[in-house]
C-alpha positions in Angstrom: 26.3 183.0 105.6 27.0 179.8 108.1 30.1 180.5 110.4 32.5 178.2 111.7 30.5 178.0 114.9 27.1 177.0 113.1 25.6 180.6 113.8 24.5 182.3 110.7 24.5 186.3 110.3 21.2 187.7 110.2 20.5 191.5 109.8 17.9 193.0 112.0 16.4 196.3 111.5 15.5 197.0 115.0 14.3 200.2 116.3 14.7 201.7 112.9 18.6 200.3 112.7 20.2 197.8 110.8 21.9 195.3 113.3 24.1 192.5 111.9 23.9 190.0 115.1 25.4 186.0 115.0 22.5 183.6 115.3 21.9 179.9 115.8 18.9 178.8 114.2 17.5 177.8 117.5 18.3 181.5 119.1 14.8 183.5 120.2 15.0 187.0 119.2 14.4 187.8 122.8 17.9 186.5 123.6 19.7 188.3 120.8 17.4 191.3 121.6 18.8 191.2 125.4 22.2 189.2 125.1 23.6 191.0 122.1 22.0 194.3 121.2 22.0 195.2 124.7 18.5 196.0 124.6 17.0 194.5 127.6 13.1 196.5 128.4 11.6 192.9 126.8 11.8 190.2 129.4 12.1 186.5 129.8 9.0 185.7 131.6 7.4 182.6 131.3 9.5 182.0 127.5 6.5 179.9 126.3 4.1 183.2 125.2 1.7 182.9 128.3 3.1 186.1 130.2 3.7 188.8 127.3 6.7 190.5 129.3 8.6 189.5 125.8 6.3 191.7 124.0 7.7 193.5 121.3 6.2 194.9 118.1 6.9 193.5 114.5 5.8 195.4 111.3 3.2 197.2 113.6 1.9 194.1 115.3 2.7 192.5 119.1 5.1 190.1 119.0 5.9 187.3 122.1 9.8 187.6 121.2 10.1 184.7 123.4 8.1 182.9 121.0 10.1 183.9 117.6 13.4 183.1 116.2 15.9 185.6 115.5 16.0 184.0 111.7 12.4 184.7 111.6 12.5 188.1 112.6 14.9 188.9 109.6 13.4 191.5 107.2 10.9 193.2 109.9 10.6 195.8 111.1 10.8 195.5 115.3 10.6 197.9 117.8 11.0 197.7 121.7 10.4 200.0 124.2 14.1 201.2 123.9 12.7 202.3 120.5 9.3 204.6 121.4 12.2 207.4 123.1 11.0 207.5 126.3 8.6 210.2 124.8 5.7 207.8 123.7 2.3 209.5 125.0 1.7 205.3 125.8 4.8 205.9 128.3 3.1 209.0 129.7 -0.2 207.3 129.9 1.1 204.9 132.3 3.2 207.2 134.2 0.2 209.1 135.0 -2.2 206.2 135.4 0.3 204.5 137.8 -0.2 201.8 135.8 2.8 199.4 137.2 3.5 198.1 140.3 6.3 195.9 140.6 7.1 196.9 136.6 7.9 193.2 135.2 5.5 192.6 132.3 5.4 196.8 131.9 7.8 196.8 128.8 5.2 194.3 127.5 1.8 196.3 128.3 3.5 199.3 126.8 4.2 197.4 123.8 1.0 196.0 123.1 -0.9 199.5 123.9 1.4 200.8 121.1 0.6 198.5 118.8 -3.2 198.8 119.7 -2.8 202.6 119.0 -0.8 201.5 115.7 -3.7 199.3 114.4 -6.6 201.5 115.9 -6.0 205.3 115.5 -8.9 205.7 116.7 -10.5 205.1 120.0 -11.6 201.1 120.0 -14.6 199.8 121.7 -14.2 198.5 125.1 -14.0 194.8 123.5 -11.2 195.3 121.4 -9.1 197.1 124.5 -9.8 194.1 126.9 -9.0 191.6 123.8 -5.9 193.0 123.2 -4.7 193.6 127.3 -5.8 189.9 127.5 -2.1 188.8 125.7 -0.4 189.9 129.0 -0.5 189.4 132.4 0.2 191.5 135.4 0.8 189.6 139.0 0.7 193.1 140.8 -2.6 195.1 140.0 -6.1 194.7 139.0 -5.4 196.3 135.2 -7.8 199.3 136.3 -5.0 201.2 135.7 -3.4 199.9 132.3 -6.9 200.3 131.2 -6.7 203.8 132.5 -3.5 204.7 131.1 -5.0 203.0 127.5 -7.8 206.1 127.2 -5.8 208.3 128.6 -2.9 207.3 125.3 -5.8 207.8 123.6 -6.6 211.4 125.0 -3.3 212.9 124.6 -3.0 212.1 120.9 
């Protein structure tokens, strides 16, 4: 449905919700994400897919939600951070494995761990971790850690 303003309505199931959110076809889901659900762990980094701090995941996968129209996202499934509870063993991974510094793209390296763990239940090769951290970038540490905290997600489940 096309409103008066040129924005259309577009349901989002997002974090296992249904959210009915007003849309241009030119709005990213990482602005409706942050501007009108309020849900603001995914962050405008570079907002042309380089940096990953966007990251969220959709139908299981990563996602740059910098990178992806609200429209688009319609009849997926997405999840942010907001959405893993704060319970995740990826969060606890990282707590323990310090793995953040200043905490900027952390939102994103959580995501795409999760989604790792989604599409691999079982411990991947060393390749397949490095190919999948390559998607984001950290300013602040050497990714010793976020590799760290990745077996350790492993470990605990």
């Amino acid at each position: 449905m096309v409103r008066y303003d040129g924005k259309t309505v577009v349901s989002l199931n997002v974090n296992n919700e249904t959210h009915e959110v007003a849309a241009r076809p030119s709005d990213l889901l990482l602005d409706v994400l942050r501007e009108q659900l309020g849900l603001t762990a995914a962050k405008p980094g570079c907002k042309n897919g380089d940096c990953g701090a966007c990251t969220v995941m959709v139908d299981g996968w990563p996602a740059k939600s910098c990178l992806m129209l609200a429209v688009e996202a319609q009849g997926h499934a997405i999840v942010t951070v907001e959405g893993l509870g704060g319970t995740a063993a990826v969060q606890k991974a990282f707590v323990e494995a310090n793995a953040f510094q200043c905490g900027y793209c952390t939102s994103g390296f959580l995501m795409v761990c999760q989604a790792l763990k989604t599409q691999h239940p079982a411990m991947p090769e060393e390749y397949v971790i490095e190919e999948w951290l390559q998607s984001n970038l950290c300013r602040c540490t050497g990714y010793q850690e976020i590799r760290k905290a990745v077996h350790m997600m492993y470990d605990m489940t």
